[in-house]
Structures are given as structure tokens and as C-alpha cells.
C-alpha positions in Angstrom: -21.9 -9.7 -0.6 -19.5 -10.7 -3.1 -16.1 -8.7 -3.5 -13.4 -8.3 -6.2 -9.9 -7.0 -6.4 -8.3 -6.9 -9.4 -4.6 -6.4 -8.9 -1.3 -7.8 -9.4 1.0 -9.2 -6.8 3.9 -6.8 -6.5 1.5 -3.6 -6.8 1.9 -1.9 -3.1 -1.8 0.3 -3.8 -3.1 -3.4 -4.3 -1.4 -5.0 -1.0 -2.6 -2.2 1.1 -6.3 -3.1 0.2 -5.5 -7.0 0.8 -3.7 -6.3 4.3 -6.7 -4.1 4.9 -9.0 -7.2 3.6 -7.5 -9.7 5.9 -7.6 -7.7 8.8 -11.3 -7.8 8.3 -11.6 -11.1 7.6 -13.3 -10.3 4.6 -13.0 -13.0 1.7 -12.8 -11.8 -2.1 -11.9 -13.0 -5.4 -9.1 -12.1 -7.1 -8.3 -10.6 -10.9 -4.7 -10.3 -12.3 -3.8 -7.6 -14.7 0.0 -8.3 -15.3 2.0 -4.8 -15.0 4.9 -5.8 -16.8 3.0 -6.7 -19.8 0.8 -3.5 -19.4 -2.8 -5.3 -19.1 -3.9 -2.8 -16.9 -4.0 -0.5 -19.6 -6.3 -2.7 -21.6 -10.0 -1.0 -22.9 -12.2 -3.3 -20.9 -10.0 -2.6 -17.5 -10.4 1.3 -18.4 -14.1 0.9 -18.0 -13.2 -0.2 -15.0 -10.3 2.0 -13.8 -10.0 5.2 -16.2 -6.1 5.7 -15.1 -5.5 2.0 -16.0 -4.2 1.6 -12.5 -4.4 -1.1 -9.9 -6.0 -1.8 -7.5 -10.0 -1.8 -8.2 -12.5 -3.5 -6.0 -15.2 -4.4 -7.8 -17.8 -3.9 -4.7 -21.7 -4.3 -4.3 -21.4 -0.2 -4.8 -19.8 -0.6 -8.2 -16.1 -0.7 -8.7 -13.7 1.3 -6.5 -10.6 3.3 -7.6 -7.3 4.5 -5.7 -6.4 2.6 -2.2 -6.9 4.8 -0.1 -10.8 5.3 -1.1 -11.2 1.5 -0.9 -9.7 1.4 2.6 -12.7 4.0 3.7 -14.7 2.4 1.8 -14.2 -0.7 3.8 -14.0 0.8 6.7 -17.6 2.5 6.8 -18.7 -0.5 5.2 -17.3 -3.1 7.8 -16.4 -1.2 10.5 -15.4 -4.2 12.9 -12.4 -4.7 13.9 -12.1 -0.7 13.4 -8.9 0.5 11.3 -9.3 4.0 12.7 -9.1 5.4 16.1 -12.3 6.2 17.8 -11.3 9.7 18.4 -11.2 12.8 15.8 -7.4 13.7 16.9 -6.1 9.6 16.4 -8.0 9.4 13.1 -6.3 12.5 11.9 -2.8 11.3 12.7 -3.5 7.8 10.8 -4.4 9.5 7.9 -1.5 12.3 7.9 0.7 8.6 8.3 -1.1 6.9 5.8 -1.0 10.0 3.4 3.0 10.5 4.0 3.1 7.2 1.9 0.5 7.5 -0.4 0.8 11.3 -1.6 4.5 11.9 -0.9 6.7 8.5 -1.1 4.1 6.1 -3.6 3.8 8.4 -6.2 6.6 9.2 -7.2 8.6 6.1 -6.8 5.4 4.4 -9.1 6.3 2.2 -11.6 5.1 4.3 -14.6 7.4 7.0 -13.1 10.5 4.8 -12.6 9.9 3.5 -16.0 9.8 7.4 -17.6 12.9 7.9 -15.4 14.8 4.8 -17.5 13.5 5.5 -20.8 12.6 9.3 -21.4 15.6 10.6 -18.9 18.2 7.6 -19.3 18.6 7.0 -15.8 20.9 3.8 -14.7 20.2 1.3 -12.3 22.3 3.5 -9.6 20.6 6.6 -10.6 17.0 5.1 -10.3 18.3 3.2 -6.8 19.7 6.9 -5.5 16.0 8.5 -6.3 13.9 5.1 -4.6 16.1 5.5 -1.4 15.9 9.3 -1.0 12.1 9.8 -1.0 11.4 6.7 1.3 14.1 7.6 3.7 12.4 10.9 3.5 9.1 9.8 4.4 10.5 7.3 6.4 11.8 9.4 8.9 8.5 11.5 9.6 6.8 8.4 9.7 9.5 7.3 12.3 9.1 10.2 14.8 5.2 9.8 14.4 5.4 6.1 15.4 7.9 6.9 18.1 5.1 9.3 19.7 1.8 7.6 18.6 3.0 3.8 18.2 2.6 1.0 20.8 3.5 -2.1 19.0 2.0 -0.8 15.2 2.3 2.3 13.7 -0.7 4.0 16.4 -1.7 2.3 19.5 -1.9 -1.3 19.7 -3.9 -2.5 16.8 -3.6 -2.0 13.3 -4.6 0.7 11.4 -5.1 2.4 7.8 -1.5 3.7 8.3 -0.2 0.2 8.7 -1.9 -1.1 5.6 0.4 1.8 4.0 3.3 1.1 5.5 3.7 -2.4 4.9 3.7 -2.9 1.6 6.3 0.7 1.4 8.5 -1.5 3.6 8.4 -4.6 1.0 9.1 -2.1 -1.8 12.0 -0.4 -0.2 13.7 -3.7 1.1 13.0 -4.8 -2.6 15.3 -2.1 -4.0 17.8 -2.7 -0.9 17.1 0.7 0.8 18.8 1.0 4.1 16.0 0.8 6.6 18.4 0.6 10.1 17.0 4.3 10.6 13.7 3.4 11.2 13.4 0.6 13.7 9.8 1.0 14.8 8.6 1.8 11.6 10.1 -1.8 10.6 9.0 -3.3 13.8 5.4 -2.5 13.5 5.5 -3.4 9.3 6.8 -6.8 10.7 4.4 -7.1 13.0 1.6 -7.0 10.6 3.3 -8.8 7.9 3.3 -12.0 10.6 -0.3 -11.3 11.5 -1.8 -11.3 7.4 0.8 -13.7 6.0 -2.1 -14.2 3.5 -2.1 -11.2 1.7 1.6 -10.8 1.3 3.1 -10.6 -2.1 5.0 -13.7 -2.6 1.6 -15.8 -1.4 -0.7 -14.5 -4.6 -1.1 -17.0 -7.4 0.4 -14.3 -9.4 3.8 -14.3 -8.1 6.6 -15.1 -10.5 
């Protein structure tokens, strides 16, 4: 059963399905659509992707849009190891954690909306840093207490889950844009720990990187 992601290094929607692919062990190829250059808004990705957004994994189903979708996807698909808890309860937390980053922290510290914030609204570096470092600590620190009552080692218990494959690649972005993360020492613990356990699908290791 072949697999496809098309991506881009540096996209955080796109690590979260890699990290959620190496836990799995599952191998795929890889397709690059260049952000900077705006290739994912190309016609023939459309018909892929209508947003023109990365990821898409281009499955045995057809092709799959938006991260989170892809991570259930794989996980009724190829349900060993498990990325959810076995209970009702646990899988509702990991999803509320997962969701904290995906519907209120990604969003709106996207790259389409920090480029809007630049160009349409004339926002500085400063500015654009200030707005980045607000909503992640925000986020951040729900994501903190939930850890501090669910975690043992990653974000729930003590194996990965969906809600690490979110917060990992949150972590790289915010360290990227030098947010002040001392708040939130198991959050970063339990992003480290994963980072050392998928080395392979971090961003500097894609044949994109530049």
C-alpha cells in the first residue's frame, strides 16, 4: 500500500503527519510544494488540495486534506502502536490537546496570516514577533496544566500520542521565532522527547531544507 505526502519541510500541519508516520513505521514518498515560492497554490495541486494547503497524503483512499483528518485517518487505518488512549475519557483529552494547537494556536499564527499581517496591516518584525508569542504562550499554558495532570513522560501517559504529533512541530515553530518557552517545562520535555525518538521526520532532515 503505497503512500504520499506532499509537503514542505518547515510546514508544522506537514511534520505532525510525518511524526505521526514514523511512529508507525510506516514508509512514504515524499512531494515538495515550496511555500515561499507559493507552489502550493498551483492548479494541478488544487485538484489535489482545494485550499492550496499542505499537507496532503495521497493514500490508497484518495488524497487526504487537513492534519488532523490524516492523523485519524492513520490511525483507523494502522492502528498499531495506537496514537490514542484505549479509553473514551483519554481519547477525549488528546484530542481537546491536540485541538488547542490546531484550532486555536496554528491557525492563526499560519503563514498566509502572518504574511496578510506584513503586507495588508504593515506589521514589523516586533509587531509580528509580539502576536507569534502571545497566542502560543496562550495555548501553551493550557497545554501545560493538561500535561502536568495527564502526562507521564509525553504529553498523556507514557507513549506518544495524536497530541504529541501537535505539539512538536508548535514547539519547533515557537523556538523558531524565539518565544520564551521556560513556562512550560513539560510541555518542552515531552516535545523533546519525541523529537529524539523520530529524528527522521524532523524538519532540518527533509531533502527540502534550505
Amino acid at each position: 500500500m503505497s503512500l504520499t505526502l506532499h509537503g514542505y519541510w518547515r510546514s508544522s500541519a506537514a511534520y505532525r503527519v510525518r511524526l505521526a508516520l514514523a511512529l508507525k513505521g510506516l514508509s512514504y514518498d515524499s512531494v515538495v510544494h515550496d511555500l515561499r515560492t507559493g507552489a502550493q497554490r498551483a492548479p494541478h495541486y488544487r485538484t489535489l488540495q482545494p485550499q492550496g494547503l499542505v499537507p496532503v497524503l495521497d493514500s490508497p483512499d484518495g488524497p487526504l486534506i487537513q492534519s488532523p483528518a490524516i492523523l485519524e485517518w492513520l490511525e483507523e487505518r494502522y492502528p498499531d502502536p495506537p496514537l490514542l488512549p484505549g479509553d473514551g475519557a483519554g481519547r477525549a483529552v488528546v484530542r481537546a490537546m491536540a485541538a488547542i494547537v490546531a484550532c486555536d494556536i496554528h491557525p492563526i499564527n499560519n503563514l498566509r496570516v502572518l504574511t496578510m499581517l506584513r503586507q495588508d496591516m504593515e506589521a514589523d518584525d516586533v509587531a509580528i514577533g509580539r502576536w507569534i508569542g502571545h497566542w502560543v504562550r496562550e495555548g501553551f499554558a493550557a497545554l501545560e496544566t493538561l500535561i502536568e495532570r495527564h502526562g507521564a513522560g509525553y504529553a498523556y501517559g507514557d507513549t506518544p500520542t495524536l497530541a504529541d504529533c501537535h505539539i512538536l512541530p508548535q514547539v519547533y515553530n515557537a523556538q523558531r521565532f524565539q518565544v520564551d518557552l521556560s513556562a512550560f517545562p513539560r510541555l518542552v520535555a515531552a516535545a523533546t522527547r519525541l523529537r529524539d525518538r523520530t529524528p527522521e521526520a524532523a524538519p532540518e532532515m527533509q531533502g527540502d531544507a534550505a
